[in-house]
N, CA, C and O atoms as a Tripos MOL2 file, in Angstrom:
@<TRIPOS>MOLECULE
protein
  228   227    57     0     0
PROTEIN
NO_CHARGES

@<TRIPOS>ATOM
      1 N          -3.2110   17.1060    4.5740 N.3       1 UNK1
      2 CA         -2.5740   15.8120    4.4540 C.3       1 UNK1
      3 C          -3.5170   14.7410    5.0000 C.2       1 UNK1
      4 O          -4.2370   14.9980    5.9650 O.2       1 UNK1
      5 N          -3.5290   13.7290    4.4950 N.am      2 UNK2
      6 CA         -4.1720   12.6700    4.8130 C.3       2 UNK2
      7 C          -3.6200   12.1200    6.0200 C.2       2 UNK2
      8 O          -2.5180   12.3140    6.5330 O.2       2 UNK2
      9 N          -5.0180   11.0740    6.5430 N.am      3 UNK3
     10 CA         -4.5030   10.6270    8.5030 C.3       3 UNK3
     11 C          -3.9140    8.8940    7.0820 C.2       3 UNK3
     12 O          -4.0080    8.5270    5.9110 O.2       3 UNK3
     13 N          -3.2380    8.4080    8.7260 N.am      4 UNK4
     14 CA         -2.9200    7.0410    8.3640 C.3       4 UNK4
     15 C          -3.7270    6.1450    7.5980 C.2       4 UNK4
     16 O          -3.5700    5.5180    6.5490 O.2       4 UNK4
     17 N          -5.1500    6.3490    8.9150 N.am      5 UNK5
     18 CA         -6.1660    5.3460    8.5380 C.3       5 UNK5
     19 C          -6.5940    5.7820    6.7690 C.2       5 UNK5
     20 O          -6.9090    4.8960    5.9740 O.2       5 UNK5
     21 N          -6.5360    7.1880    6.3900 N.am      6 UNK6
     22 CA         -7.2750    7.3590    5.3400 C.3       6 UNK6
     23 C          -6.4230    6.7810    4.0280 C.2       6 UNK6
     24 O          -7.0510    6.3040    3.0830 O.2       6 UNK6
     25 N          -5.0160    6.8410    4.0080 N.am      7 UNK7
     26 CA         -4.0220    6.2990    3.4600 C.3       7 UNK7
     27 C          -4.2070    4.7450    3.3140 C.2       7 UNK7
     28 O          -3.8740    4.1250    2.3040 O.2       7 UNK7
     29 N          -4.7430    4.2150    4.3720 N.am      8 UNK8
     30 CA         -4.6420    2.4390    4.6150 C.3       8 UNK8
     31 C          -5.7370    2.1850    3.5840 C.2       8 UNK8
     32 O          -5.5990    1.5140    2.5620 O.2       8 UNK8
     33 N          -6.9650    2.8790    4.0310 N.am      9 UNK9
     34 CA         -8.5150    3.0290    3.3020 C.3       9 UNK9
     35 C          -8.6620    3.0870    1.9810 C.2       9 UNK9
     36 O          -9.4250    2.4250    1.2770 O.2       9 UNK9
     37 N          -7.9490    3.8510    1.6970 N.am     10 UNK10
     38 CA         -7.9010    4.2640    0.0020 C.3      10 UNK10
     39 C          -7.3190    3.2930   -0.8800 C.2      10 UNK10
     40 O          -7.8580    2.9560   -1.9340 O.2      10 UNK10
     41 N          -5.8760    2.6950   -0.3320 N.am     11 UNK11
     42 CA         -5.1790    1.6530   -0.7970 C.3      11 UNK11
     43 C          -5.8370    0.2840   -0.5630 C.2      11 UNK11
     44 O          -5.4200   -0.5850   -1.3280 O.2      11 UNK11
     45 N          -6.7030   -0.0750    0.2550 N.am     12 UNK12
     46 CA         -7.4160   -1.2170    0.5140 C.3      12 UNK12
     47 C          -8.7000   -1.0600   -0.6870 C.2      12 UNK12
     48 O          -8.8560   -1.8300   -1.6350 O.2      12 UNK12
     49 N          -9.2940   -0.2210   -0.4660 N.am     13 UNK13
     50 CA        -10.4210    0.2960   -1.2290 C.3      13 UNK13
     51 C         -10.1180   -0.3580   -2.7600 C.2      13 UNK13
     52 O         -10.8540   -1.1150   -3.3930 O.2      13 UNK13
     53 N          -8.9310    0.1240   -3.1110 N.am     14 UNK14
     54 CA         -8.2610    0.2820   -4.6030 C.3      14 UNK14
     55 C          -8.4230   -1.1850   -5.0030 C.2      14 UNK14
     56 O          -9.0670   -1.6610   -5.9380 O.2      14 UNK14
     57 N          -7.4390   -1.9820   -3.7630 N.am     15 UNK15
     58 CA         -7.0600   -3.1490   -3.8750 C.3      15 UNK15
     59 C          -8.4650   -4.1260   -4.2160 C.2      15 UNK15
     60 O          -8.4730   -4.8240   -5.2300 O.2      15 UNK15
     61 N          -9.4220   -4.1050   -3.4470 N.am     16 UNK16
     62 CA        -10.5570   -4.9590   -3.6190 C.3      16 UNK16
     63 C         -11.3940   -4.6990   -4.6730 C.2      16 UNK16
     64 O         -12.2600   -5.4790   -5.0690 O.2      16 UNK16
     65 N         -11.0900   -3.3310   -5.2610 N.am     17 UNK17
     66 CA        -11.9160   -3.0230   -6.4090 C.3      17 UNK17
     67 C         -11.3380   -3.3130   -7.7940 C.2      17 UNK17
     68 O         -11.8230   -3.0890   -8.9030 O.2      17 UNK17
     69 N         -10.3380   -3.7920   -7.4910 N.am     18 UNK18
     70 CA         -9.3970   -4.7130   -9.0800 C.3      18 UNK18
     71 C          -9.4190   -5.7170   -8.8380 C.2      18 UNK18
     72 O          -9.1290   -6.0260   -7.6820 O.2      18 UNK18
     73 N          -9.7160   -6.5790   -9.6380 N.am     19 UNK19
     74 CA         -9.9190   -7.7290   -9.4450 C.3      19 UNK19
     75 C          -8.4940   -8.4790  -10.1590 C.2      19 UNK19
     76 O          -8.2110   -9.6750  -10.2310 O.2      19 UNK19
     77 N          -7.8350   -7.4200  -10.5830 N.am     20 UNK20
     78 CA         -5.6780   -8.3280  -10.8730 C.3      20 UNK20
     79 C          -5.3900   -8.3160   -9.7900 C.2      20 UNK20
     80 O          -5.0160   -9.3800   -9.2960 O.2      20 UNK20
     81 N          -5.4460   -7.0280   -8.9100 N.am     21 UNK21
     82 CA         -4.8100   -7.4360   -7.6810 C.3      21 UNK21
     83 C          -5.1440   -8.4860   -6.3420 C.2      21 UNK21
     84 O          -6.0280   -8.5560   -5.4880 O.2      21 UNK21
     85 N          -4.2370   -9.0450   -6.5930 N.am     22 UNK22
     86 CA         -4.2140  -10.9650   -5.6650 C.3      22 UNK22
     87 C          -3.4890  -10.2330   -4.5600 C.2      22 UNK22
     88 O          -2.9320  -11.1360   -3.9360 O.2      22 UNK22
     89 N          -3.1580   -8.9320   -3.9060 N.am     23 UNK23
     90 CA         -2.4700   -8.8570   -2.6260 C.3      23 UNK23
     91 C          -1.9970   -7.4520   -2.6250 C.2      23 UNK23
     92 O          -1.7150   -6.7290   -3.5810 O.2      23 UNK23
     93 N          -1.9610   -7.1580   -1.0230 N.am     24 UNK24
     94 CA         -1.1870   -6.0520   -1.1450 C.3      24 UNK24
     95 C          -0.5350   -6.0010    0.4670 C.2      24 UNK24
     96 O          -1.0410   -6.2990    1.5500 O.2      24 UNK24
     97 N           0.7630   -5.5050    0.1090 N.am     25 UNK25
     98 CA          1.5770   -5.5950    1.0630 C.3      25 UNK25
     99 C           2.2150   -4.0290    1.6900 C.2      25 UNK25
    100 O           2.4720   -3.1430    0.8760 O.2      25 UNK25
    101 N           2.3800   -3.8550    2.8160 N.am     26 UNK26
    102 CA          3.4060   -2.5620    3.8560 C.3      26 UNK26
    103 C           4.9840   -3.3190    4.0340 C.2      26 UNK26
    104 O           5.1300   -4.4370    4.5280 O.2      26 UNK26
    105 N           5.6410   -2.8140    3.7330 N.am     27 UNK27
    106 CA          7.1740   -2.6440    4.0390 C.3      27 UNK27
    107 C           7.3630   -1.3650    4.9080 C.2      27 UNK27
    108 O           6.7140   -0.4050    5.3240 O.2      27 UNK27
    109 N           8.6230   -1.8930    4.9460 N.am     28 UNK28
    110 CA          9.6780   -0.3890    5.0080 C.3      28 UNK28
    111 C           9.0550   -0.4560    6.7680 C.2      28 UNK28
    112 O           8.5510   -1.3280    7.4760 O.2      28 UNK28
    113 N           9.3810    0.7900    6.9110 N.am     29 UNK29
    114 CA          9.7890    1.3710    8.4250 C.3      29 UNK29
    115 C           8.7910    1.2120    9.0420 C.2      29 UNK29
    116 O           9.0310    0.8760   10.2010 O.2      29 UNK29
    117 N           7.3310    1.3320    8.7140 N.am     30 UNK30
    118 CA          6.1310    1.7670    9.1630 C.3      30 UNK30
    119 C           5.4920   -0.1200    9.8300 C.2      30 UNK30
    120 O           4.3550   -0.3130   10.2610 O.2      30 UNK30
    121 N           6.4700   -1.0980    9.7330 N.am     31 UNK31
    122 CA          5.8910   -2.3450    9.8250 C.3      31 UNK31
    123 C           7.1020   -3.0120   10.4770 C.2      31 UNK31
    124 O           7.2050   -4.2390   10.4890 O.2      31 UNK31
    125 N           8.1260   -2.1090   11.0820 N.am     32 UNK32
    126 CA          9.0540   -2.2190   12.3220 C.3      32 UNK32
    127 C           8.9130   -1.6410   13.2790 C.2      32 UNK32
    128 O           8.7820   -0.4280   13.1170 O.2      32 UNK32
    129 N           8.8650   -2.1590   14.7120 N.am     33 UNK33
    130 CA          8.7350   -2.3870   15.8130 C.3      33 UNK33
    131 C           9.3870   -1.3480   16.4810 C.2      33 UNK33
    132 O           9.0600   -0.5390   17.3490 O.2      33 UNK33
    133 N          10.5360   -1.6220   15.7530 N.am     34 UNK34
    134 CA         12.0000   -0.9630   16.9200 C.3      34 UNK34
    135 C          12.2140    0.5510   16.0750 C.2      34 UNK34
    136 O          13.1690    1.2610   16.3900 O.2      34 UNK34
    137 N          11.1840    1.0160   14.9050 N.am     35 UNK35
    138 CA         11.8510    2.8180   14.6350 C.3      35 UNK35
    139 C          10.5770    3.5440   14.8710 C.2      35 UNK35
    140 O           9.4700    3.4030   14.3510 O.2      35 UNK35
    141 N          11.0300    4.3950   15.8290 N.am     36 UNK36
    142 CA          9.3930    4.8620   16.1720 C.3      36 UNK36
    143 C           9.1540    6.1540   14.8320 C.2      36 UNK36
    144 O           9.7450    6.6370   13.8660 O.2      36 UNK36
    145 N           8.0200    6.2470   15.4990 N.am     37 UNK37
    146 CA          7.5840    6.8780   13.6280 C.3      37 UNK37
    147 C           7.7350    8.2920   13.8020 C.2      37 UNK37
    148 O           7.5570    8.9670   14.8160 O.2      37 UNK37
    149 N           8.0490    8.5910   12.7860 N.am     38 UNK38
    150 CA          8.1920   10.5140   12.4270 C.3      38 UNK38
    151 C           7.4140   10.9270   11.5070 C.2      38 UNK38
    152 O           6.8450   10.1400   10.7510 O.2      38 UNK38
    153 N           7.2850   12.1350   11.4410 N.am     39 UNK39
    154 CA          6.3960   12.7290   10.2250 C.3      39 UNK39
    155 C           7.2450   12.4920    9.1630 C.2      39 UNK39
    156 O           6.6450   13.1090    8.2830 O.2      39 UNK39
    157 N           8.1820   12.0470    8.6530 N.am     40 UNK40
    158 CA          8.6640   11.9490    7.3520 C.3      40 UNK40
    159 C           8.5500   10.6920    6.8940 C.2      40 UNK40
    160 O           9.1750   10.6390    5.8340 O.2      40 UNK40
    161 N           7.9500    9.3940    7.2180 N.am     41 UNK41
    162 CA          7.4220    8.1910    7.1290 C.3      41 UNK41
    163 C           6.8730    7.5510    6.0150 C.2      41 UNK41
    164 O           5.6720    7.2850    6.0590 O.2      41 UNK41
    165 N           7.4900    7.2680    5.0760 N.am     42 UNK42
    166 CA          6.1250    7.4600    3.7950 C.3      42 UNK42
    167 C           5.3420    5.8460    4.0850 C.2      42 UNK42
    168 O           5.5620    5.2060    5.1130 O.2      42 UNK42
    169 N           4.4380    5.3760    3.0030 N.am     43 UNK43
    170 CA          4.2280    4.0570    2.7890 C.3      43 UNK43
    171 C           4.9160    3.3330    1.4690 C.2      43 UNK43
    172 O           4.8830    3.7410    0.3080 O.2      43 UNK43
    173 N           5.5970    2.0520    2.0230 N.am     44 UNK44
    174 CA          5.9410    1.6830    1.1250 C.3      44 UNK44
    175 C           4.9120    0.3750    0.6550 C.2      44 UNK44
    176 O           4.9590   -0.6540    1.3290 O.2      44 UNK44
    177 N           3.9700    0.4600   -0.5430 N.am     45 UNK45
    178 CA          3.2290   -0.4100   -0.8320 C.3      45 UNK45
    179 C           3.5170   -1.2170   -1.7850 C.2      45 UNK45
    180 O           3.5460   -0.6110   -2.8570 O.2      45 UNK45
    181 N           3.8160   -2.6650   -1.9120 N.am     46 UNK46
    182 CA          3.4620   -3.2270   -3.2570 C.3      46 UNK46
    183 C           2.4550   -3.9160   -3.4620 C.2      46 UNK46
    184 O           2.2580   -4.6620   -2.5030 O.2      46 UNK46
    185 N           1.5220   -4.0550   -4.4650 N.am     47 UNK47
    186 CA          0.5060   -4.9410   -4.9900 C.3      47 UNK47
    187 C           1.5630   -5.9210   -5.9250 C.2      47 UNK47
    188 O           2.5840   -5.7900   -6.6000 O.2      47 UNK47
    189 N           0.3140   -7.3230   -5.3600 N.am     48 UNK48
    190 CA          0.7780   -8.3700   -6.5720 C.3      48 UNK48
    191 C          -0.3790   -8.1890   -7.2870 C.2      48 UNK48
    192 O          -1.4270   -7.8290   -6.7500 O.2      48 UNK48
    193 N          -0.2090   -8.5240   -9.0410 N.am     49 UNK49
    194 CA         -1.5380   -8.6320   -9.4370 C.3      49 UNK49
    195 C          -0.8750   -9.5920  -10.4060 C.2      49 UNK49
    196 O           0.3060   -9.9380  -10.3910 O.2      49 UNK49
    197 N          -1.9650  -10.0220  -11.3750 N.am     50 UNK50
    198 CA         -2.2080  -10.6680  -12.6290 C.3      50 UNK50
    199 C          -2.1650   -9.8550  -13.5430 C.2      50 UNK50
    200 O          -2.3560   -8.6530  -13.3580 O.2      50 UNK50
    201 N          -1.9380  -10.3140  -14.5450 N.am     51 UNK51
    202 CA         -1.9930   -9.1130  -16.3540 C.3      51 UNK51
    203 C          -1.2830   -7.9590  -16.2490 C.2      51 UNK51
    204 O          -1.4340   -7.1270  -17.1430 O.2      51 UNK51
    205 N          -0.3300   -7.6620  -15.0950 N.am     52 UNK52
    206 CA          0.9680   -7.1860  -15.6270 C.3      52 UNK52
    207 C           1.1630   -6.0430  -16.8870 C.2      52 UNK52
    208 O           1.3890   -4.8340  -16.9210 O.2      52 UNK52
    209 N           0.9900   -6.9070  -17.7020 N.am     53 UNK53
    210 CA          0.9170   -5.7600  -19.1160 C.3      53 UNK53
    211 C           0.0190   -4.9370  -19.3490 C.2      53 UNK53
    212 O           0.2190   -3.9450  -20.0490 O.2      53 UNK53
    213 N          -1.6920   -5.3540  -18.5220 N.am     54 UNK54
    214 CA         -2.9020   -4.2690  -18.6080 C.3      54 UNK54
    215 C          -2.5210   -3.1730  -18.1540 C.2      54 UNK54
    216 O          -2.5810   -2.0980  -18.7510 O.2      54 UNK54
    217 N          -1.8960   -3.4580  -16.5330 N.am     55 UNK55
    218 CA         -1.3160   -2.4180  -15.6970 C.3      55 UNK55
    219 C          -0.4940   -1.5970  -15.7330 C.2      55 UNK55
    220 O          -0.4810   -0.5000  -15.1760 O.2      55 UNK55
    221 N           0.4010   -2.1650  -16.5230 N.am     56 UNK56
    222 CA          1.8380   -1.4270  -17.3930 C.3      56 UNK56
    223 C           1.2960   -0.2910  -18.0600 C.2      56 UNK56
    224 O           1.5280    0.8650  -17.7050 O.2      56 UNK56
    225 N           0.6280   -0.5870  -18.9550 N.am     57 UNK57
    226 CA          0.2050    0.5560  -20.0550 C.3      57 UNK57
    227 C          -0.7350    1.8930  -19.8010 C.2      57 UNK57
    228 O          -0.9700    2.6680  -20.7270 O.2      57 UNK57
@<TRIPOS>BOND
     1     1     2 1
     2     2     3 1
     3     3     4 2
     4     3     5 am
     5     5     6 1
     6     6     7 1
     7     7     8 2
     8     7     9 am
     9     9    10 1
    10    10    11 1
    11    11    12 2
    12    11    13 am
    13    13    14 1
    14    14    15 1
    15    15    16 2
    16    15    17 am
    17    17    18 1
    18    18    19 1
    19    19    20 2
    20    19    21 am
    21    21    22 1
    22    22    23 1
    23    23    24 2
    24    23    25 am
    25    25    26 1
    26    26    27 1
    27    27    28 2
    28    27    29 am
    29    29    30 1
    30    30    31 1
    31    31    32 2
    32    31    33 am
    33    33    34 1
    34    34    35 1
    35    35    36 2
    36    35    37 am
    37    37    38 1
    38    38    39 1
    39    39    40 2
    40    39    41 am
    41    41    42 1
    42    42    43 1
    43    43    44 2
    44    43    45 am
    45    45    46 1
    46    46    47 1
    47    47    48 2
    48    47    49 am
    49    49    50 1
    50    50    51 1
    51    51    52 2
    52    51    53 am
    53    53    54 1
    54    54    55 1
    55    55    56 2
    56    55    57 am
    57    57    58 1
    58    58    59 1
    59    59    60 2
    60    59    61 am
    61    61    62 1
    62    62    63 1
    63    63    64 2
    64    63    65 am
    65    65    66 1
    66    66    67 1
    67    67    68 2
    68    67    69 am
    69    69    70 1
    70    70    71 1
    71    71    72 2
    72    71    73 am
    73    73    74 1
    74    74    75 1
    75    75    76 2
    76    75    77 am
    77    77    78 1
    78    78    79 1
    79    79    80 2
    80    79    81 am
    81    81    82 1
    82    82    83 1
    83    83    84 2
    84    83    85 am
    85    85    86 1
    86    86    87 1
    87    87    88 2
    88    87    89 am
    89    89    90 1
    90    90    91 1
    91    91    92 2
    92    91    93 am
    93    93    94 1
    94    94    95 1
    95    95    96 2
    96    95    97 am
    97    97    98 1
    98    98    99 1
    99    99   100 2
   100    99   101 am
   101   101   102 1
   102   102   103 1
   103   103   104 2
   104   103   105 am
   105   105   106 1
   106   106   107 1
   107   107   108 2
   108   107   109 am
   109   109   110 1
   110   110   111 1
   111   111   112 2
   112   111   113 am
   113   113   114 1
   114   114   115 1
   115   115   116 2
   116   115   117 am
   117   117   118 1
   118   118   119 1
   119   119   120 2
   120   119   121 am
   121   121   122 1
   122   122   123 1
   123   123   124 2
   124   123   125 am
   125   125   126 1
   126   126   127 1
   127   127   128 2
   128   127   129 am
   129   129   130 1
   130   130   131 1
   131   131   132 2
   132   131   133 am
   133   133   134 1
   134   134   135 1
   135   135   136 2
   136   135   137 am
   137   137   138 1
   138   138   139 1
   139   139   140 2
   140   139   141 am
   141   141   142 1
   142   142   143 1
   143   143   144 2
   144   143   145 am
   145   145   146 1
   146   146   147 1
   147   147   148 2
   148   147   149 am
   149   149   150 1
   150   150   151 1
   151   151   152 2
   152   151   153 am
   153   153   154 1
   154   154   155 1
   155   155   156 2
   156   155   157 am
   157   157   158 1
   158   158   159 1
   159   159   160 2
   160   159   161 am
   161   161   162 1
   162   162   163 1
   163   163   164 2
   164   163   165 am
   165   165   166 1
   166   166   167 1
   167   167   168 2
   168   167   169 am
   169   169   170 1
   170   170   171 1
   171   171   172 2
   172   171   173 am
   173   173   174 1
   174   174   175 1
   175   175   176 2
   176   175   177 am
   177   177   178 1
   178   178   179 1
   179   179   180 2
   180   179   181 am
   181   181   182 1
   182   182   183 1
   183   183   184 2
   184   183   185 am
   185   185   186 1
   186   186   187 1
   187   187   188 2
   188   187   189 am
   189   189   190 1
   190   190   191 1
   191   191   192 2
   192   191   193 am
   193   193   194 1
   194   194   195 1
   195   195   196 2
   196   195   197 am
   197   197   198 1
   198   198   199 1
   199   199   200 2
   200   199   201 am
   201   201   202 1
   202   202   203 1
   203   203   204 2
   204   203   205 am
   205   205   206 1
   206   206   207 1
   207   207   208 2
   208   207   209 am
   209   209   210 1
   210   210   211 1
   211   211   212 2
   212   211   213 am
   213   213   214 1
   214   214   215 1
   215   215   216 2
   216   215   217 am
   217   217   218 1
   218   218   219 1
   219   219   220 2
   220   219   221 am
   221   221   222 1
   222   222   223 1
   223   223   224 2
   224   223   225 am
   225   225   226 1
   226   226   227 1
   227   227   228 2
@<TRIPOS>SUBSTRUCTURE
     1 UNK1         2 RESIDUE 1 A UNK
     2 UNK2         6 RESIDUE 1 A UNK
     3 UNK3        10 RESIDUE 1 A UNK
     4 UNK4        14 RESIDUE 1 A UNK
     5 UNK5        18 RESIDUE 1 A UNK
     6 UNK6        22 RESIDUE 1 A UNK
     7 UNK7        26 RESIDUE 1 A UNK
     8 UNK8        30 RESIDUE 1 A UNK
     9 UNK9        34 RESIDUE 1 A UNK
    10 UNK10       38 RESIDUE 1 A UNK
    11 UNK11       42 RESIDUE 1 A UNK
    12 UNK12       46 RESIDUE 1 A UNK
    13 UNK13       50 RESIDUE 1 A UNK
    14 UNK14       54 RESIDUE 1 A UNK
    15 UNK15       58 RESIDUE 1 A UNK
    16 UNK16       62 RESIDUE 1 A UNK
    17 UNK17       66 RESIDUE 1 A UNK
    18 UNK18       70 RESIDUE 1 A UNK
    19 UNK19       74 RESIDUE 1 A UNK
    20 UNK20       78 RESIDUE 1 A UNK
    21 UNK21       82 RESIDUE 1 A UNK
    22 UNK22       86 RESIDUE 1 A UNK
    23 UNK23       90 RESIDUE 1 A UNK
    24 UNK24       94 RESIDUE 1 A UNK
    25 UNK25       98 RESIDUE 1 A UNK
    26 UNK26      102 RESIDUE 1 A UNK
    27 UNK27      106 RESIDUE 1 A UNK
    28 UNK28      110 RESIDUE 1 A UNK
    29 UNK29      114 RESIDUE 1 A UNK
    30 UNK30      118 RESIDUE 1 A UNK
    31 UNK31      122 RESIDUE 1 A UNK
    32 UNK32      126 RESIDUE 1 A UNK
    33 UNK33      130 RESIDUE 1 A UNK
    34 UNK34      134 RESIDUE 1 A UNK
    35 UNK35      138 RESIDUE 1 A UNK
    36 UNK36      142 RESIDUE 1 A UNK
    37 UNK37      146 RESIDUE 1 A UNK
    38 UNK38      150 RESIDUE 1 A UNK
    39 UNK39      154 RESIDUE 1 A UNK
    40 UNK40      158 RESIDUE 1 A UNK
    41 UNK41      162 RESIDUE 1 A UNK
    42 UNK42      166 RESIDUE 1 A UNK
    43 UNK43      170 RESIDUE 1 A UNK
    44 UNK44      174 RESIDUE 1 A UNK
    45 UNK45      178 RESIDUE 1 A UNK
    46 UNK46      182 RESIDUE 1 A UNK
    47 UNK47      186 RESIDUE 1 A UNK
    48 UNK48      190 RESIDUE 1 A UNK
    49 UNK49      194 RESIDUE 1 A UNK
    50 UNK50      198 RESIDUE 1 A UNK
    51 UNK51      202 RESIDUE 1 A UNK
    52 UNK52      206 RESIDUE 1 A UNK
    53 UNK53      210 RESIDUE 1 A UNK
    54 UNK54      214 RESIDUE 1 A UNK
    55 UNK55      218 RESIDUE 1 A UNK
    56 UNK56      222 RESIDUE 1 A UNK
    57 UNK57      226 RESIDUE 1 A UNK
């Protein structure tokens, strides 16, 4: 299984190497304070991008 950092890495990596994607964001549990973390934790990621429909298909 992959560490955190390598999870963060890969998704950053991704992000700067498309040039649709204008952003990328952490939700969910892993970006609250008050639930301490467990191994069942996933990431919840969304990218914003441009062209939509490239990405779709």
């Amino acid at each position: 299984m992959r560490s955190e950092k390598e999870v963060y890495d890969i998704v950053l990596n991704f992000a700067k190497t498309d040039k649709r994607i204008r952003m990328v964001t952490l939700e969910g549990s892993r970006t609250n304070t008050n639930i301490p973390p467990d191994d069942f934790q996933d990431f919840d990621i969304t990218f914003f991008c441009y062209g939509y429909g490239q990405l779709h298909k």
